[in-house]
N, C-alpha and C positions, 0 to 999 in steps of 0.2 A: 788537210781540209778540215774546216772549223763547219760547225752547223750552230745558226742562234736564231731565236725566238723571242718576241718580245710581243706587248698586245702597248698600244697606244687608243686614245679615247676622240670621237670625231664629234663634233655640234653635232647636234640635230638640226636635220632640214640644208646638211651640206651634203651628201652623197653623193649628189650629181657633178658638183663643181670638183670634189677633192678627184676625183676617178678622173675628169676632166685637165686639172692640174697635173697629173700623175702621167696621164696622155700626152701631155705635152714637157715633158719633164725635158730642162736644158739641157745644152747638149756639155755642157762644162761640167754637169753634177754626175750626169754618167759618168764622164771620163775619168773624174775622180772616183768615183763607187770602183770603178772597171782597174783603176793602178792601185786603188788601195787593196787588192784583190776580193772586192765582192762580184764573182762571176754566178750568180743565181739569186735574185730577192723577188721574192711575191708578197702582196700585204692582201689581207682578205676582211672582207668588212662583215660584221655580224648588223645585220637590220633591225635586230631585238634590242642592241643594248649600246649600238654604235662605240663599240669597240674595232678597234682594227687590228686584226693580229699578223704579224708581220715574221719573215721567214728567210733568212738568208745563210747562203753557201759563201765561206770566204778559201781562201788560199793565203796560208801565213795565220796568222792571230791578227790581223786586225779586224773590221769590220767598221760598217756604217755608225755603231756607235761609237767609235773612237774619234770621228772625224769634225767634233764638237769648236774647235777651235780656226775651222779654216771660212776664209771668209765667204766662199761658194756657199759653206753650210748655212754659216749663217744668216746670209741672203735668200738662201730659200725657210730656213724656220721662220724670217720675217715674213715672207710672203705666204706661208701655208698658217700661219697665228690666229688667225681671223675665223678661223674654220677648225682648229684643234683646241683639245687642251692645253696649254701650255708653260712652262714653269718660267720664274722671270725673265729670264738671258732669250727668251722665244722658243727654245726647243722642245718639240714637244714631251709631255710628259708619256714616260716609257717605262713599262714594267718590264724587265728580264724573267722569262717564265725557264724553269727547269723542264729537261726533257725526262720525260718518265717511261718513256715505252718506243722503242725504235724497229722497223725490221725492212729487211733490207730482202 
């Protein structure tokens, strides 16, 4: 089991919609999260600085951010671009934060 953390950045005045989007997430982008073995992710949004910081359990070494090249992904970074930061290719821009402190 992999654990990874990353904070990504939301517009302001989208919060409603992105949780909305999120709500309704396809059913093809699951499937993939779910074979690429991400079997746990939560993103959590700070209100102060519309950060989202994001949290996922994999199986194997991959993860959601490996999954840069398949065209699911990149159907939905076009579709979620409007309402994130995001670097040119549409994906959002994603910080990789290190874990400092764990307990189990």
């Amino acid at each position: 089991m992999k654990r990874e953390a990353f904070k990504m950045f939301l517009k302001p005045g989208f919060e409603v919609e992105y949780e909305k989007r999120h709500n309704e997430i396809w059913p093809e982008l699951e499937k993939l999260l779910k074979e690429s073995g991400v079997y746990d992710y939560s993103i959590f949004w700070d209100k102060d600085t519309n950060v989202l910081f994001a949290v996922q359990k994999t199986s194997g070494e991959g993860g959601s951010q490996d999954l840069g090249s398949n065209p699911i992904v990149q159907k939905w970074w076009a579709y979620m671009a409007d309402i994130m930061e995001t670097n040119p290719d549409n994906s959002p821009v994603s910080i990789p934060l290190k874990e400092v402190f764990r307990m189990e």
